[in-house]
N, C-alpha and C positions, 0 to 999 in steps of 0.2 A: 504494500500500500504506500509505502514510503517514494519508493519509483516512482509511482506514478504524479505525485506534486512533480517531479525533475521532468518527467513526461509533458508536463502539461504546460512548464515554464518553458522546454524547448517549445514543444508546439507554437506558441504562443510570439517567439521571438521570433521565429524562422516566419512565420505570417508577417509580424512585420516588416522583416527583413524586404516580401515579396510586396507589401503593400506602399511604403516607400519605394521601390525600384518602380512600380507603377506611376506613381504618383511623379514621380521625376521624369518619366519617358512621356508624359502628357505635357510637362512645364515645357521642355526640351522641343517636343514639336516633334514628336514620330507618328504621332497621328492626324498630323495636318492633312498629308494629298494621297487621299485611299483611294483615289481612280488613276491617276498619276504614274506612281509603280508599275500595277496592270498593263496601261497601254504602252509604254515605255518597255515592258519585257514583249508585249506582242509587236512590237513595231519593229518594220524591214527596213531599218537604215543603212545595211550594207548596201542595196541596188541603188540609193541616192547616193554612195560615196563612189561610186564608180565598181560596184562588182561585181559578181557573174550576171 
């Protein structure tokens, strides 16, 4: 029974370990251009640079 208070204090930090990281990658601007990405990975800029 003793464990699991140690159990429950990791738990508990390791959350907010992940909820700070969240919280920062929101400040920071990783979710700004969610369509952006997408079409940039489907776009064929090799034939406008001159290629096959």
């Amino acid at each position: 029974m003793n464990m699991l208070i140690y159990l429950i204090a990791i738990a508990l930090f390791m959350g907010g370990i992940g909820l700070a990281a969240f919280v920062w990658s929101l400040r920071s601007g990783q979710y700004d251009d969610l369509e952006g990405a997408a079409w940039r990975a489907i776009a064929d800029d090799d034939l406008d640079a001159g290629g096959k």
